[in-house]
N, C-alpha and C positions, 0 to 999 in steps of 0.2 A: 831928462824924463823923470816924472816919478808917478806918486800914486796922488790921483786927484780922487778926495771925497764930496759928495754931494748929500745936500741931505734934502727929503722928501716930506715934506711935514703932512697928515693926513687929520683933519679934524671930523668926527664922529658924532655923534647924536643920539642916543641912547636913551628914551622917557625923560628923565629931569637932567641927564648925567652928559656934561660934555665931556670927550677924551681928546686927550691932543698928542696921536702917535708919530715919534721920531725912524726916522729908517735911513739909514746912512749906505749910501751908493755907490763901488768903485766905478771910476769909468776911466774903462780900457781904451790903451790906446796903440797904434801901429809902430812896431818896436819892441814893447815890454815883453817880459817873459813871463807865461802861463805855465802854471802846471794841470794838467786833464784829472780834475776830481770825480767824476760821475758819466756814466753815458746814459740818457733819457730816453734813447730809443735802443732797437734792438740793431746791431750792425756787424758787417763781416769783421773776420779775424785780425785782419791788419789793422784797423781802426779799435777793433775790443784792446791791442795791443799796444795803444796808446796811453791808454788809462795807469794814471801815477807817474806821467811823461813828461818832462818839460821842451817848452817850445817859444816859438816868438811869434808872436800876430803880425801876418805881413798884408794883410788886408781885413775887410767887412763886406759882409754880402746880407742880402733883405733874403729871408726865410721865407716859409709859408704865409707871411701877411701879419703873425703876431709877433713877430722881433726881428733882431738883427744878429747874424753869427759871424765868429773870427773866422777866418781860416788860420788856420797855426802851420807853423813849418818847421819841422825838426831836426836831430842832429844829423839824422839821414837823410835829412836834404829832401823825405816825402813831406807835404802836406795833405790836409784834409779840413774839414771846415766842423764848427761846435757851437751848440748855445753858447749865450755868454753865462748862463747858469750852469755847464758843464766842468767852466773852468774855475780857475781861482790865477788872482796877483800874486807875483811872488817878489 
């Protein structure tokens, strides 16, 4: 396993000025281990208490229609599911 980078090229148009923005992508995969950076919505205790946790993506599930989230499983053996903008590769 490791860390696959992707990169996103975005070309732009601006009056006379073209831009040509780089964005470089991790993509996660089932296995690796996450650490919980941020939580985006507001959530009970046990999951606020995840935050600065490390864990490992033991699957993917389809969200509200605008992404996809891990579920993480940790050392306590709970899981719970996060944006992929929640987390971070470690």
């Amino acid at each position: 396993m490791g860390v696959y980078l992707t990169r996103i090229y975005i070309k732009l148009r601006i009056g006379l000025l073209n831009y040509r923005l780089i964005k470089t992508v991790e993509v996660m995969e089932i296995g690796q281990k996450v650490k919980v950076c941020r939580l985006r919505d507001r959530v009970n205790s046990d999951v606020a208490g995840k935050l600065g946790k490390v864990g490992v993506i033991k699957n993917f599930k389809m969200t509200d229609g605008s992404g996809v989230g891990a579920v993480v499983q940790f050392d306590d053996k709970t899981a719970t599911w996060f944006f992929e903008d929640e987390l971070k590769l470690i």
